[in-house]
C-alpha positions as protocol buffer text, in pm:
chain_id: "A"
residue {
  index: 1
  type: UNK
  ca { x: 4393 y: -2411 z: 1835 }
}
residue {
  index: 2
  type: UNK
  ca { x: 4475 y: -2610 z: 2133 }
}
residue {
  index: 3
  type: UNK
  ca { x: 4602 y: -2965 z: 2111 }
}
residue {
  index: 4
  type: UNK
  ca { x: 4326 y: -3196 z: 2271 }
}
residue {
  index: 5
  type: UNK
  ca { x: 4354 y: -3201 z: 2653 }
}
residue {
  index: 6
  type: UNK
  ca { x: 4486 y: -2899 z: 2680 }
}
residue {
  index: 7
  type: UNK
  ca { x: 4319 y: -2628 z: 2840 }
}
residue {
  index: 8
  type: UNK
  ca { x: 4280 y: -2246 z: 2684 }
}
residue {
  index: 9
  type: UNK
  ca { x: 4481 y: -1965 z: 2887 }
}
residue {
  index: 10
  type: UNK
  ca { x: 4267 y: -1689 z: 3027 }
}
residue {
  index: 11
  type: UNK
  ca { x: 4340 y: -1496 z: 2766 }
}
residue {
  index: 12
  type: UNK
  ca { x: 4284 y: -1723 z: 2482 }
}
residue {
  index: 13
  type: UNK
  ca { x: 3940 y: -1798 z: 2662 }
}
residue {
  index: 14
  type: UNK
  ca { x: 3842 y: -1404 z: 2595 }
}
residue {
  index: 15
  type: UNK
  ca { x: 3977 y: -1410 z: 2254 }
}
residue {
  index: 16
  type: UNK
  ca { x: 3751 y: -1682 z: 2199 }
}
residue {
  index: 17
  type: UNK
  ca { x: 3470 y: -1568 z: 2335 }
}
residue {
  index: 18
  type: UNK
  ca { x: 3469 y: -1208 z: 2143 }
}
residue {
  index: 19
  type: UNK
  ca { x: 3515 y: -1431 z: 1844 }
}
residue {
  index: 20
  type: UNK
  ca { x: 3194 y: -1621 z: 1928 }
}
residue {
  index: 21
  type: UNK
  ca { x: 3006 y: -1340 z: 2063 }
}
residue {
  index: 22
  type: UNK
  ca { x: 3078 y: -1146 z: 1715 }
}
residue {
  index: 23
  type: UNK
  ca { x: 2972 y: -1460 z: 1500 }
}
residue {
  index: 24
  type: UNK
  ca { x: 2672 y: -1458 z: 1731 }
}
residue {
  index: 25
  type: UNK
  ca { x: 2580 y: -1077 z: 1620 }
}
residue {
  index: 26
  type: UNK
  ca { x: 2611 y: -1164 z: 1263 }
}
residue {
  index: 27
  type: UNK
  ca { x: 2313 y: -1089 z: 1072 }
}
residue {
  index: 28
  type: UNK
  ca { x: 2293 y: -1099 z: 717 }
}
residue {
  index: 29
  type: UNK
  ca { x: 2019 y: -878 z: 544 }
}
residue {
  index: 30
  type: UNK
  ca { x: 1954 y: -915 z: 192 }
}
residue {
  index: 31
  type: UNK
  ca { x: 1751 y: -649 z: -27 }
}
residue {
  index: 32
  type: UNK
  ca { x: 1398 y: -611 z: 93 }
}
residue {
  index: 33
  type: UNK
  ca { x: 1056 y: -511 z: -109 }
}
residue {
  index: 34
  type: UNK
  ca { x: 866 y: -280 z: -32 }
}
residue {
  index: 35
  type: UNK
  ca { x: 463 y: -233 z: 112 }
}
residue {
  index: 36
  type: UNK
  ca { x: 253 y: 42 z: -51 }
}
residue {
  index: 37
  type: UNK
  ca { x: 334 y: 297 z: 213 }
}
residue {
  index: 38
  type: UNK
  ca { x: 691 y: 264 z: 153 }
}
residue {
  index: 39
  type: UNK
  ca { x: 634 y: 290 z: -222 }
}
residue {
  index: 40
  type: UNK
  ca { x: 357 y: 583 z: -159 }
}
residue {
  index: 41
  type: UNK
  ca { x: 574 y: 767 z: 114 }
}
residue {
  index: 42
  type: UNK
  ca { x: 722 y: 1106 z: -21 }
}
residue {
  index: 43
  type: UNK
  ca { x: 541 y: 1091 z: -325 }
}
residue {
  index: 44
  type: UNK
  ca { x: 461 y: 1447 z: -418 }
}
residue {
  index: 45
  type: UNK
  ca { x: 162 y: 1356 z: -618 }
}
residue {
  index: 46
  type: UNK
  ca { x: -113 y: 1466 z: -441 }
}
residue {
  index: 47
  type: UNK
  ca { x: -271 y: 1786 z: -429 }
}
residue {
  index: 48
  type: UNK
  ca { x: -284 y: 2026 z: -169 }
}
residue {
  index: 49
  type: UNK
  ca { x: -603 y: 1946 z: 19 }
}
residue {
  index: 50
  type: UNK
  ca { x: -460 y: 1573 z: 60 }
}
residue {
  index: 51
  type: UNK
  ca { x: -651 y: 1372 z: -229 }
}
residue {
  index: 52
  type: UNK
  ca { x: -433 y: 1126 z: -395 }
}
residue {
  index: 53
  type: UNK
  ca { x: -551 y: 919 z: -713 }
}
residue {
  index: 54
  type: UNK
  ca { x: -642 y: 607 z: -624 }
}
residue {
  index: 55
  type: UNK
  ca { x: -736 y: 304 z: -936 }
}
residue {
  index: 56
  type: UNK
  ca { x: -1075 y: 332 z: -1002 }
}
residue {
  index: 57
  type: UNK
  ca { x: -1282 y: 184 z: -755 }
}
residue {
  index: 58
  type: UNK
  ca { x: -1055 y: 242 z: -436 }
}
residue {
  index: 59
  type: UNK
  ca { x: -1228 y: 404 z: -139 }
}
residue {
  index: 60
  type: UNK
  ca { x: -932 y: 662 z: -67 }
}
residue {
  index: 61
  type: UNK
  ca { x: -1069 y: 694 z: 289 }
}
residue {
  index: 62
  type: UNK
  ca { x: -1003 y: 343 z: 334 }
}
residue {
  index: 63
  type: UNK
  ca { x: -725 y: 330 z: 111 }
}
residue {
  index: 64
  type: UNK
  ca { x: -572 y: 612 z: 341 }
}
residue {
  index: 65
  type: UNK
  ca { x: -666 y: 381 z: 631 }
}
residue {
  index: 66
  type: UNK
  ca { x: -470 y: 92 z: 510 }
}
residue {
  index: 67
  type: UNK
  ca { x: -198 y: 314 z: 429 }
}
residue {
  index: 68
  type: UNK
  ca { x: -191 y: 441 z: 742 }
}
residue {
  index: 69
  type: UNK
  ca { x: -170 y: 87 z: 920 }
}
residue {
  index: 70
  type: UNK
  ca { x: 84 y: -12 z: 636 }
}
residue {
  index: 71
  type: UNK
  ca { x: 319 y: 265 z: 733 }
}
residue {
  index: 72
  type: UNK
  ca { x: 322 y: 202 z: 1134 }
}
residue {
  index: 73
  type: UNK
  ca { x: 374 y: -86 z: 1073 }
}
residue {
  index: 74
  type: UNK
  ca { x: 697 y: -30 z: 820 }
}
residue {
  index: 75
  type: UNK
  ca { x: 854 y: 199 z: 1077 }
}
residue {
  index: 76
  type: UNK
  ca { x: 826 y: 8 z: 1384 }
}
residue {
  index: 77
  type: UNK
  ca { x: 957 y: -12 z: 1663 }
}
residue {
  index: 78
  type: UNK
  ca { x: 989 y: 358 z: 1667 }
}
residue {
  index: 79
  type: UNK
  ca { x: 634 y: 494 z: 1708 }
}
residue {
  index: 80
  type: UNK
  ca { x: 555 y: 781 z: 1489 }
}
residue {
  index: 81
  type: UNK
  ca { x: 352 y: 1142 z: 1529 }
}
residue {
  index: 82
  type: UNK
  ca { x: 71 y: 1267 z: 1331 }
}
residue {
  index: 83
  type: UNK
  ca { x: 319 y: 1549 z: 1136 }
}
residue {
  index: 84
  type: UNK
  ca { x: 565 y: 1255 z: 1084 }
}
residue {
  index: 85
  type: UNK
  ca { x: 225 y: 1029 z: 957 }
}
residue {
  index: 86
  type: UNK
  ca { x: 60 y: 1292 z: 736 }
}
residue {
  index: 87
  type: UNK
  ca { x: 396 y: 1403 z: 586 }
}
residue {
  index: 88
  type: UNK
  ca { x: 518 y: 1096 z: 479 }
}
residue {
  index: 89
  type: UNK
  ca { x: 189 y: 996 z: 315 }
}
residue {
  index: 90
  type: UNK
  ca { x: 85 y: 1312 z: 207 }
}
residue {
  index: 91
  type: UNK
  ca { x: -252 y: 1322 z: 390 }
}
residue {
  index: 92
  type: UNK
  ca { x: -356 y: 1668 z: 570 }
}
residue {
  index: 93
  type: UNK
  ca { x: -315 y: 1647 z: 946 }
}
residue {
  index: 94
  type: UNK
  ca { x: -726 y: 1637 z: 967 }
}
residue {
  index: 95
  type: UNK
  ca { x: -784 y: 1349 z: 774 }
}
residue {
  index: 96
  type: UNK
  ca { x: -520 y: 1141 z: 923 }
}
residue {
  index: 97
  type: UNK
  ca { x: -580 y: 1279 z: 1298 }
}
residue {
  index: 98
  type: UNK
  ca { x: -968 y: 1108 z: 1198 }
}
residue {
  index: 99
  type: UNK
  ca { x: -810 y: 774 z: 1060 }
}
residue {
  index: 100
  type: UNK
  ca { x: -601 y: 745 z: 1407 }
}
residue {
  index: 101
  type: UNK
  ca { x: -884 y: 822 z: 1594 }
}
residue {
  index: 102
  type: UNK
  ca { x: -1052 y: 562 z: 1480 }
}
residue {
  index: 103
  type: UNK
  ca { x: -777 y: 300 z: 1422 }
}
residue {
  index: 104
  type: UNK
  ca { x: -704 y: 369 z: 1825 }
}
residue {
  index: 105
  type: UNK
  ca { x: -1112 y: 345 z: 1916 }
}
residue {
  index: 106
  type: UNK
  ca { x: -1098 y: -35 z: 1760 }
}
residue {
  index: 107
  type: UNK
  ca { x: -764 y: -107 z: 1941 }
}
residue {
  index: 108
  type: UNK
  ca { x: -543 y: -179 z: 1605 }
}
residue {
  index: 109
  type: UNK
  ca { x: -311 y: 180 z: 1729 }
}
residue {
  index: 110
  type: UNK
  ca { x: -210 y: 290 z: 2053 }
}
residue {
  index: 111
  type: UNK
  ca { x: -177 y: 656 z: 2109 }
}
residue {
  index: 112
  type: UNK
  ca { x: 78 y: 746 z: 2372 }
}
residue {
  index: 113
  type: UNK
  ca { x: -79 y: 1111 z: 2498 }
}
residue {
  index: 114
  type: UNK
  ca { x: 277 y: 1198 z: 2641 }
}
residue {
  index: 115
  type: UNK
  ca { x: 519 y: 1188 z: 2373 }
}
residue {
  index: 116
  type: UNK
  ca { x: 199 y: 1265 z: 2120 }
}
residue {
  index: 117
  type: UNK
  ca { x: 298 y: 956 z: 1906 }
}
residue {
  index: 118
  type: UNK
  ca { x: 113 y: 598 z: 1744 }
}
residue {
  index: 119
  type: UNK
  ca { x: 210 y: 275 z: 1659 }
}
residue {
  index: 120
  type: UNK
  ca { x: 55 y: -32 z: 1631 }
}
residue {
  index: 121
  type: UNK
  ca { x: -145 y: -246 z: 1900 }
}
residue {
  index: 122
  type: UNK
  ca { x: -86 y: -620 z: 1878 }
}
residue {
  index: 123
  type: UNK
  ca { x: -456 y: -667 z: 1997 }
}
residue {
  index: 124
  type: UNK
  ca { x: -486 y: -581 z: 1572 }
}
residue {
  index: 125
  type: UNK
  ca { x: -384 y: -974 z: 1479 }
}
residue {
  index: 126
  type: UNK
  ca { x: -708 y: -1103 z: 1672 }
}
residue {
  index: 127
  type: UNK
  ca { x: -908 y: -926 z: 1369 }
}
residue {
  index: 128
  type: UNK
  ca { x: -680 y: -1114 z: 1123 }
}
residue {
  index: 129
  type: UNK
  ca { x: -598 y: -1390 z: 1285 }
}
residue {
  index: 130
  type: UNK
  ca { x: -736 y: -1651 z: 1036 }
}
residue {
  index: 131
  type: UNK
  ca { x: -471 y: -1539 z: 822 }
}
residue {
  index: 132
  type: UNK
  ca { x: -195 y: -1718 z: 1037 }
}
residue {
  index: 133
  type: UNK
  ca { x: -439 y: -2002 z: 1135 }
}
residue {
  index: 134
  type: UNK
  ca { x: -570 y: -2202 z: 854 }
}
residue {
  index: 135
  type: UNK
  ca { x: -560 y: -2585 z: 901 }
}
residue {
  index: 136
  type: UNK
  ca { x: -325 y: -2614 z: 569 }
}
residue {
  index: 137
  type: UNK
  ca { x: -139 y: -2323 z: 732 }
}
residue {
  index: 138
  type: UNK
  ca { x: -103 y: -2575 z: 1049 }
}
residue {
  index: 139
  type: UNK
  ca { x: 0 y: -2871 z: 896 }
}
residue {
  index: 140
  type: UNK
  ca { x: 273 y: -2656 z: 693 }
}
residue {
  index: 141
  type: UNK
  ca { x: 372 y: -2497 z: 1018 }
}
residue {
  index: 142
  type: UNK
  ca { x: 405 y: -2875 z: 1189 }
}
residue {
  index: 143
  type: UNK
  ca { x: 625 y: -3055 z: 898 }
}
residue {
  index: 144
  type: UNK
  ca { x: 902 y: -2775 z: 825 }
}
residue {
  index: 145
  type: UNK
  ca { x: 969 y: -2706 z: 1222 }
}
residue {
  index: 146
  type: UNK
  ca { x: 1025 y: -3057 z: 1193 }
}
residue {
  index: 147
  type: UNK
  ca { x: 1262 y: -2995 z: 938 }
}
residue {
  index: 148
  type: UNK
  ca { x: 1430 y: -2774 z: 1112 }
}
residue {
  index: 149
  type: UNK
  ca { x: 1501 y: -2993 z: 1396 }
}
residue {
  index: 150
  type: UNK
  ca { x: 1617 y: -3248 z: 1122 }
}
residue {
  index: 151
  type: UNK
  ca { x: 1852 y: -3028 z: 946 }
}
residue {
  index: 152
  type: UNK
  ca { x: 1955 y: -2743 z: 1240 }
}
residue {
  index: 153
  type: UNK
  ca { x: 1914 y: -2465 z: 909 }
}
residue {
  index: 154
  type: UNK
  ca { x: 1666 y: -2206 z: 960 }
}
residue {
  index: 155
  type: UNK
  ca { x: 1332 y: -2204 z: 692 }
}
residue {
  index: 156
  type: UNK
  ca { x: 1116 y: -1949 z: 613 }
}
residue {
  index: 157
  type: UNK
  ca { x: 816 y: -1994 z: 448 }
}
residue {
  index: 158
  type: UNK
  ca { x: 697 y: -1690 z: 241 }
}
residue {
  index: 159
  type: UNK
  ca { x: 390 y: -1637 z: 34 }
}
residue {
  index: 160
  type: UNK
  ca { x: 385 y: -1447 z: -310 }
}
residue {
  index: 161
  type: UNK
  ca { x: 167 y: -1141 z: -334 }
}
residue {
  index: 162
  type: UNK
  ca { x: -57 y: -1006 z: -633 }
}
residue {
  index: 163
  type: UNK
  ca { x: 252 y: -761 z: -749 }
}
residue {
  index: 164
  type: UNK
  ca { x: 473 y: -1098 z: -781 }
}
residue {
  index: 165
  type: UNK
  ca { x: 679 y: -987 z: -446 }
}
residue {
  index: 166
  type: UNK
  ca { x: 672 y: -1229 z: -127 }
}
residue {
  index: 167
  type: UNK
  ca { x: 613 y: -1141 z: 247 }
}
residue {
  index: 168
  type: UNK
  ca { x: 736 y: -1402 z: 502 }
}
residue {
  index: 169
  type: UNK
  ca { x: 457 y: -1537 z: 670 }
}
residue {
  index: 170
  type: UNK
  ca { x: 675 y: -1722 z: 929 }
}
residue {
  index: 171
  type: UNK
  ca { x: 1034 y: -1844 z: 1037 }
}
residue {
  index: 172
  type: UNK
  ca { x: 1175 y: -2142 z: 1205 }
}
residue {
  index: 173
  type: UNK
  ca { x: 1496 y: -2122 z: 1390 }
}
residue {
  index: 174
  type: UNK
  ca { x: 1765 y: -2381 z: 1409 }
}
residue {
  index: 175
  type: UNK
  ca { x: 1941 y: -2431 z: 1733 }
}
residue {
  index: 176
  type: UNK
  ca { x: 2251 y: -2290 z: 1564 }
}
residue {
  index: 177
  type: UNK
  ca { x: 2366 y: -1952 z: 1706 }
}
residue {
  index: 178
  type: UNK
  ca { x: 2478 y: -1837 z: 1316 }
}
residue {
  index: 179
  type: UNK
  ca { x: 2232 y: -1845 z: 1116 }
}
residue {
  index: 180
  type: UNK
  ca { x: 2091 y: -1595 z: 837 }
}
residue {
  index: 181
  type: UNK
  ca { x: 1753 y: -1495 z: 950 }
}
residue {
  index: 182
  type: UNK
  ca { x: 1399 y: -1288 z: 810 }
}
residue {
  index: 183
  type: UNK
  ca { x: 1117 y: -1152 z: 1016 }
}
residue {
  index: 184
  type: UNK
  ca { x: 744 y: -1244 z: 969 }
}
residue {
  index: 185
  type: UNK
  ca { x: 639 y: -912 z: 757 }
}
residue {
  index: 186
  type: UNK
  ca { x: 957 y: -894 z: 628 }
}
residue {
  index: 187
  type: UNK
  ca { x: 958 y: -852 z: 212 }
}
residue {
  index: 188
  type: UNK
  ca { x: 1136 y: -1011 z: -62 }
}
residue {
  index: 189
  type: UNK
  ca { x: 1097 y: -824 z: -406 }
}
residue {
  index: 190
  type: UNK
  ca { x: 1010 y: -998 z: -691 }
}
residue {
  index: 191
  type: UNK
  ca { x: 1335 y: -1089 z: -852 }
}
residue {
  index: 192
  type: UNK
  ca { x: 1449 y: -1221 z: -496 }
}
residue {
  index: 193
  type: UNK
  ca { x: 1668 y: -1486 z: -701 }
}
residue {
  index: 194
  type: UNK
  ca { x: 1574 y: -1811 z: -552 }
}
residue {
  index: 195
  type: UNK
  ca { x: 1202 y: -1691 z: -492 }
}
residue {
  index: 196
  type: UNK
  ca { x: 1181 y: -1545 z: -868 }
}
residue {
  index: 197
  type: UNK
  ca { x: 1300 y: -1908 z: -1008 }
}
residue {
  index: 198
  type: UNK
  ca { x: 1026 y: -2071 z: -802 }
}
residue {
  index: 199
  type: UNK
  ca { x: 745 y: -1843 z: -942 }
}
residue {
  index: 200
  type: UNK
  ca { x: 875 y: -1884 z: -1315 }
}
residue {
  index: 201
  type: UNK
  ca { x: 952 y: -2221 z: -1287 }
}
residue {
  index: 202
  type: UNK
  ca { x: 595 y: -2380 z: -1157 }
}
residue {
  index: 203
  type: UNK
  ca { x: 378 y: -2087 z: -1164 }
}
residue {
  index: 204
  type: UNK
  ca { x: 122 y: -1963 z: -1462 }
}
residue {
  index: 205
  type: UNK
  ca { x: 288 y: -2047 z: -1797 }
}
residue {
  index: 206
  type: UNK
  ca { x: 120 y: -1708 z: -1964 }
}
residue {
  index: 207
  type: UNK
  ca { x: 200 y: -1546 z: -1647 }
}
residue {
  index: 208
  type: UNK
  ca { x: 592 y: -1616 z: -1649 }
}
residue {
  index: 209
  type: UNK
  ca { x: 569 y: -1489 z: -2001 }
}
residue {
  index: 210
  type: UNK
  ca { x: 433 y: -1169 z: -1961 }
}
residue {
  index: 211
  type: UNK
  ca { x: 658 y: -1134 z: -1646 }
}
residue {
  index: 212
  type: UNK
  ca { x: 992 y: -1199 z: -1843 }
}
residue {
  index: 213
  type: UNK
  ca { x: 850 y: -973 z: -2104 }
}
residue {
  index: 214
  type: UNK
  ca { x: 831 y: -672 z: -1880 }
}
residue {
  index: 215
  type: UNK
  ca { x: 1124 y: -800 z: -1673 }
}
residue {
  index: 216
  type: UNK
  ca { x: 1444 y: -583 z: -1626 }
}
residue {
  index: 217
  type: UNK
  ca { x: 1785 y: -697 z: -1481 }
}
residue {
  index: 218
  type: UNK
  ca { x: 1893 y: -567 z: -1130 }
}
residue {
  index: 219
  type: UNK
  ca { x: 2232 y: -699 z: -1052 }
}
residue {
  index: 220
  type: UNK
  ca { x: 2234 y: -746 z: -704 }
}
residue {
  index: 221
  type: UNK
  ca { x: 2577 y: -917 z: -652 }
}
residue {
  index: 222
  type: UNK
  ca { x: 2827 y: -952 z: -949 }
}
residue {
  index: 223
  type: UNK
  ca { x: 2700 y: -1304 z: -958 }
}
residue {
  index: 224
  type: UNK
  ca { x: 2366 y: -1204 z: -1023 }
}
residue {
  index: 225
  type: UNK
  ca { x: 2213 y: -1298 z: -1357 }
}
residue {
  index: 226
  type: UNK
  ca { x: 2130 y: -1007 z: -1585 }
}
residue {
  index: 227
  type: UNK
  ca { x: 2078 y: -1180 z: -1957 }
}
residue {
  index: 228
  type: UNK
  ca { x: 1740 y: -1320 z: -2040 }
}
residue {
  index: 229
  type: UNK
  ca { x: 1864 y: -1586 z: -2170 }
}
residue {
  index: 230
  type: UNK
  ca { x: 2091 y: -1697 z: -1829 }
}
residue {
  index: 231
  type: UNK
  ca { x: 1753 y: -1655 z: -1654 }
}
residue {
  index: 232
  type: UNK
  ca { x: 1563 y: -1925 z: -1902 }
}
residue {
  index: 233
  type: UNK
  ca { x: 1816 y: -2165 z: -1851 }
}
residue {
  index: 234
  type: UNK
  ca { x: 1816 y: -2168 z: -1538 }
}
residue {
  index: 235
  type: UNK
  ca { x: 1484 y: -2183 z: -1462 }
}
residue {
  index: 236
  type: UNK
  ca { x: 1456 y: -2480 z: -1699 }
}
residue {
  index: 237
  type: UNK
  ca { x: 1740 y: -2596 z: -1431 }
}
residue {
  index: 238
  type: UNK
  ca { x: 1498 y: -2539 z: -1124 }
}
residue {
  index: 239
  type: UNK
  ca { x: 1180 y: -2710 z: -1240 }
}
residue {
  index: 240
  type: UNK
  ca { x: 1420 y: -2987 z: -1354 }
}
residue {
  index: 241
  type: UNK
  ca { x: 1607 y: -3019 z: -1002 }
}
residue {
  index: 242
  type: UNK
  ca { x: 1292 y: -2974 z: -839 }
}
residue {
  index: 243
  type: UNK
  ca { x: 1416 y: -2691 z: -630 }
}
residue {
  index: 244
  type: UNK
  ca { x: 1555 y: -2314 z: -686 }
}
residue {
  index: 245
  type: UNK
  ca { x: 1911 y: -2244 z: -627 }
}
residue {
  index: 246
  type: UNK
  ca { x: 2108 y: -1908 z: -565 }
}
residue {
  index: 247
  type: UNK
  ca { x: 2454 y: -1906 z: -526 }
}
residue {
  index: 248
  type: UNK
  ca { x: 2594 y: -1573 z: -346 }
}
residue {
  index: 249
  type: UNK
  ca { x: 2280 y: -1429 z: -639 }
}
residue {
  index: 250
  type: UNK
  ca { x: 2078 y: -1221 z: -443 }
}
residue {
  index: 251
  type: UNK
  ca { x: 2320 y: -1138 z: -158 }
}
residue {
  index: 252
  type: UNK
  ca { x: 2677 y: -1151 z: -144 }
}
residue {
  index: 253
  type: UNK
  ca { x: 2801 y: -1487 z: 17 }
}
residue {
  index: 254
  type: UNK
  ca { x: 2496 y: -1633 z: 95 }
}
residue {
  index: 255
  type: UNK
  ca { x: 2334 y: -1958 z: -92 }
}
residue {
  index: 256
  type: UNK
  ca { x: 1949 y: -1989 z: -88 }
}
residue {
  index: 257
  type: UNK
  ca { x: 1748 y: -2330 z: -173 }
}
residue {
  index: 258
  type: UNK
  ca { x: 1389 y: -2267 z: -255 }
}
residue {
  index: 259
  type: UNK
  ca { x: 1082 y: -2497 z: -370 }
}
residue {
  index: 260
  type: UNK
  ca { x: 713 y: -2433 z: -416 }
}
residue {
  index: 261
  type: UNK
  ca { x: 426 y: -2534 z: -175 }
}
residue {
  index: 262
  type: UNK
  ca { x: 144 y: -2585 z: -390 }
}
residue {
  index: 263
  type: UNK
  ca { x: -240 y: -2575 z: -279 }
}
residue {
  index: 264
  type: UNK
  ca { x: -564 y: -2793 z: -397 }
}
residue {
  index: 265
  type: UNK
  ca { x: -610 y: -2610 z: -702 }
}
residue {
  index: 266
  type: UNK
  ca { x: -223 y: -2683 z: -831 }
}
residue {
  index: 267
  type: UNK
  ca { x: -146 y: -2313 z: -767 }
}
residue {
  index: 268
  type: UNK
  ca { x: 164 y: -2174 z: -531 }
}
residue {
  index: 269
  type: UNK
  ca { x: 62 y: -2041 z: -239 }
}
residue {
  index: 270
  type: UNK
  ca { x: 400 y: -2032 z: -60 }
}
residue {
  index: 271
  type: UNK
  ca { x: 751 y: -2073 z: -137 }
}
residue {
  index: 272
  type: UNK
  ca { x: 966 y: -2273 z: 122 }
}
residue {
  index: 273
  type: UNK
  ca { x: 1337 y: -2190 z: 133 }
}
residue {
  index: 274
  type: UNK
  ca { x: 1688 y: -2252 z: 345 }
}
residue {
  index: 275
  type: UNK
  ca { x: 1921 y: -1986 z: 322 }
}
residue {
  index: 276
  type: UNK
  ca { x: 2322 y: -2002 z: 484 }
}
residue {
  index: 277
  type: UNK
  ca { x: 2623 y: -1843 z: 457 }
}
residue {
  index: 278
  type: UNK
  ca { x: 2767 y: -2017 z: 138 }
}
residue {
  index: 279
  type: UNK
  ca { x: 3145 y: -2066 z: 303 }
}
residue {
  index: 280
  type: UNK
  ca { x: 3003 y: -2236 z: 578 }
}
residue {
  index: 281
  type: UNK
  ca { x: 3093 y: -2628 z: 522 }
}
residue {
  index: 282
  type: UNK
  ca { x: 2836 y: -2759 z: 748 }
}
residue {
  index: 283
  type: UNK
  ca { x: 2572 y: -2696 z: 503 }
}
residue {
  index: 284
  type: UNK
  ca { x: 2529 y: -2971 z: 219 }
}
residue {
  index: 285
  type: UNK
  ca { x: 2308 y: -2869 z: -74 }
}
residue {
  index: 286
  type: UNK
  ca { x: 2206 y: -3201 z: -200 }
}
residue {
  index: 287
  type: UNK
  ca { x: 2159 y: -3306 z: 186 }
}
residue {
  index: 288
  type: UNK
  ca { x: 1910 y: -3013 z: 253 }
}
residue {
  index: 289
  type: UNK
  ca { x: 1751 y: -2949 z: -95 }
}
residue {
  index: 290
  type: UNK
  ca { x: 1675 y: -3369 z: -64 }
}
residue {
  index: 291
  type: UNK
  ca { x: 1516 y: -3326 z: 297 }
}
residue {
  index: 292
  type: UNK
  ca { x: 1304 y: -3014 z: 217 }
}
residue {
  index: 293
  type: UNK
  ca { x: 1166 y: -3207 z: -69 }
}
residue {
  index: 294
  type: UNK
  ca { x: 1101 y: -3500 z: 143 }
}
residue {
  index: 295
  type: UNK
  ca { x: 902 y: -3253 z: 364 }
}
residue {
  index: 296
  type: UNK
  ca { x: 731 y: -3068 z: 64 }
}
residue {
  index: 297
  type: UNK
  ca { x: 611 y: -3446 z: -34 }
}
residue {
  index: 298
  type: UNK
  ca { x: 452 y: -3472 z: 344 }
}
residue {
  index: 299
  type: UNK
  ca { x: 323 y: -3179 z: 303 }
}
residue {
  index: 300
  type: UNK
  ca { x: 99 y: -3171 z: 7 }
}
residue {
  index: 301
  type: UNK
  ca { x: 12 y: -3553 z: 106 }
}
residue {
  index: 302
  type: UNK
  ca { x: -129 y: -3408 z: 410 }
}
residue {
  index: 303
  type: UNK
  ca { x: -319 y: -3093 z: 254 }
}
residue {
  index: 304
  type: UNK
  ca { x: -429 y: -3316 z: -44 }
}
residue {
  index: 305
  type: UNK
  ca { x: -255 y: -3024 z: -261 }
}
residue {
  index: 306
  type: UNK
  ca { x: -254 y: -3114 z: -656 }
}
residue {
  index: 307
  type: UNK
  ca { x: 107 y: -3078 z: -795 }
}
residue {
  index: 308
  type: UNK
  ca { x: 266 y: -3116 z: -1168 }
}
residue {
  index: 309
  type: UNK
  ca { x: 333 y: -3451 z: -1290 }
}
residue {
  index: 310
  type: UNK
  ca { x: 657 y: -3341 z: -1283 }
}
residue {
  index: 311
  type: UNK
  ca { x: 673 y: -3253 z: -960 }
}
residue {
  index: 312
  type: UNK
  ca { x: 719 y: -3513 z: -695 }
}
């Protein structure tokens, strides 16, 4: 590095700037979950007129429907044909050329009659937009951009699903160029380490129990913890701290702070987090685990949300 006041050679100018530029194309991507059309795709248990078993009580027309939707929206950008559609998902060509049909009448697919292939229509969010527009939704939205203009460290705010994984429902970007970042639909699987410690730590006592029960260890990194026992402590470490913690857990070199966003009822309906590359000495835990809190506190002041005693 230059001494101060001296300028960079031409040369050491373009070294620099390939150095940036690379930092700048840097993307980290830990493990993602999966939707029910990833998990159904390539199953081979269906029968050969296209019926799959459904739980008892599932319309498999509609469930096909949803799987369809589920799927397009999986492999995008890259648009995909009926063969590609009814293979993957193991519904005959006849049955999911009259889904598409009607999925393209009410404007949630496009068909491009050219290259013969469908993918999903963004006019399909004004039939769910409510989902992305509650008033809690808003004031969540208003305090942790804030945050992120506070802190300059991306947030994400995910919310956990029935089968204990989490979908991101949004992201906030820091004016840093380096930053680790996840895509609205993008999934987190259950034992997504920081995520997992929220859930166990401040979600449904019986609920944890039965989870940890069932639960089996997938090692992730080397650092990842694979003893039940590890796991207990620290989650008794989280709900004590008042935030999640992962340490290079979940993806190599990369620490994630997480903490719960609870609704009226005392119940988690998102999870909150900060995630950076762990050698990067910009980022102080205490500092940014102290201001999400801060924000958390806003937060459920604002949406009159009932949290544990503990919990402040």
């Amino acid at each position: 590095m230059k001494p101060e006041g001296q300028s960079l050679s031409l040369i050491e100018r373009i070294r620099e700037n390939d150095r940036t530029n690379a930092m700048r194309e840097i993307m980290l991507r830990a493990p993602a979950g999966k939707s029910r059309a990833d998990l159904l795709a390539g199953d081979e248990g269906f029968d050969p007129e296209g019926r799959r078993e459904f739980p008892q009580g599932v319309v498999p027309a509609l469930a096909n429907s949803l799987l369809i939707v589920s799927l397009l929206n999986s492999r995008a950008p890259e648009p995909q044909t009926l063969a590609d559609i009814s293979r993957l998902l193991g519904i005959t060509k006849s049955h999911c050329h009259s889904i598409l049909r009607t999925l393209v009448y009410f404007d949630w697919v496009r068909f491009d009659d050219r290259r013969k292939t469908y993918e999903l229509q963004p006019s399909a969010l004004s039939d769910v937009s409510s989902l992305l527009n509650s008033p809690a939704l808003e004031t969540i939205r208003g305090v942790l951009g804030a945050l992120v203009e506070e802190t300059d460290v991306p947030c994400v705010l995910a919310q956990p699903l029935a089968d204990r994984s989490f979908v991101v429902i949004d992201t906030f970007r820091s004016r840093s160029y380096l930053q680790v970042y996840y895509p609205v639909g993008h999934r987190f699987p259950s034992d997504a380490v920081a995520h997992q410690r929220v859930m166990l730590a401040w979600g449904d006592p019986a609920a944890t129990e039965e989870y940890l029960r069932a639960w089996r260890p997938h090692r992730y990194t080397s650092r990842t913890a694979t003893e039940l026992e590890d796991v207990r402590a620290e989650v008794a470490r989280t709900r004590a701290r008042g935030y999640a913690l992962s340490l290079g857990e979940f993806a190599d070199g990369m620490t994630a702070i997480a903490a719960p966003v609870f609704d009226t009822t005392g119940e988690i309906s998102y999870v909150a987090s900060f995630s950076f590359l762990s050698a990067d000495q910009l980022f102080d835990e205490a500092r940014l685990a102290s201001a999400l809190r801060d924000a958390l506190r806003r937060i459920h002041a604002a949406t009159r949300a009932q949290t544990p005693p503990d919990f402040s």
